[in-house]
MIZA-369290 format. One record per residue (C-alpha): x, y, z. Coordinates in steps of 0.5 Angstrom, whole numbers, plus 2048, in hexadecimal, padded with zeros to 3 digits. Last residue first. Example, Ala and Ser with C-alpha at 12.3 -4.5 7.8 and 13.67 -1.06 7.14 Angstrom:
2
81B7FE80E 8197F7810 
//
This chain:
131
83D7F980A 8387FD807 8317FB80A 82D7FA803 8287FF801 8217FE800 81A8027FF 814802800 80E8047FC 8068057FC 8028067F6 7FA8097F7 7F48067FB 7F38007F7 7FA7FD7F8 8007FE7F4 8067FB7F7 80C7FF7F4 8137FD7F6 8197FF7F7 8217FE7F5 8287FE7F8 82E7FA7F8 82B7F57F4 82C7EF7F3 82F7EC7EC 82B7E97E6 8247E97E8 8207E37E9 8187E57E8 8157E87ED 8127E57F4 80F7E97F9 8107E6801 80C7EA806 80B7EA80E 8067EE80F 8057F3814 7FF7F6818 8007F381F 7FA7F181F 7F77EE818 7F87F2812 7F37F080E 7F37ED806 7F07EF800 7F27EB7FA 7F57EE7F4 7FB7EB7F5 7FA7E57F9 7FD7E5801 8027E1805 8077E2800 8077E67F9 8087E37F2 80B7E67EB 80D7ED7ED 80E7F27E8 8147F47E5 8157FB7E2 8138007E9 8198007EC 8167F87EE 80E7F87ED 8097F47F1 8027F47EF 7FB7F47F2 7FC7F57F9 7F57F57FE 7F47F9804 7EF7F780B 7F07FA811 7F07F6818 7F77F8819 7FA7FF816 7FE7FE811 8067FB810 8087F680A 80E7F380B 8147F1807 8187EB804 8187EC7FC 8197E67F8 81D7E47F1 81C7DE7EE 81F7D97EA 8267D97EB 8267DD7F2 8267E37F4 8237E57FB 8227EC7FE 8227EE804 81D7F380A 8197F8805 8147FC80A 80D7FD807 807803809 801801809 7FB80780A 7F4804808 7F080780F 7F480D80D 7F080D807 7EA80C80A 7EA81280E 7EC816809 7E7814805 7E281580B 7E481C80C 7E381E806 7DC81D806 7DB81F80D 7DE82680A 7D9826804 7D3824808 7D482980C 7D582F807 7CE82C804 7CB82E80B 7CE83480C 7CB836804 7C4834806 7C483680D 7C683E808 7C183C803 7BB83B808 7BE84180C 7BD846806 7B6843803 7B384580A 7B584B809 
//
């Protein structure tokens, strides 16, 4: 008998530990949620830069390891923050940020990007305003 309620506190008490468990992963993931919104796109001879903004909770930290645009052209530099640095979002949660990519050959009317950061790839997307 005592044997019996030792194994069912036993397993109560693993069942707890488990769910306390992924409950702290879903919490910290939500910690590190970024989303991005895309606002114009400059192309010149040299360099093609990327005018959007990173939006994440405030006071959270995230970090970008690499830009892609449409998934083939990978970004040579960002503003104000470093790639594979961690950074914060300060009080208003947002970022202003310019990614630089090597000079494309005609603007694009549409187009995404892929920011990869440790907690899995966010993307945004652009489409022109049509005229």
């Amino acid at each position: 008998m005592r044997n019996g309620i030792f194994f069912v506190a036993l397993l109560m008490l693993f069942g707890v530990a488990i769910a306390q468990n992924n409950l702290d992963v879903r919490r910290k993931a939500q910690d590190h949620q970024m989303s991005i919104h895309i606002d114009s796109i400059m192309c010149r001879e040299d360099v093609s830069r990327v005018y959007c903004k990173a939006l994440g909770r405030p006071h959270t930290s995230n970090r970008i390891d690499g830009v892609m645009l449409d998934g083939k052209i990978a970004a040579t530099d960002i503003d104000p923050i470093y790639f594979e640095r961690a950074f914060q979002f300060e009080d208003e949660g947002v970022i202003l940020l310019e990614v630089d990519f090597p000079a494309l050959k005609s603007k694009p009317a549409s187009f995404s990007l892929d920011f990869k950061t440790p907690y899995g790839t966010v993307r945004g997307t652009f489409h022109a305003p049509k005229k």
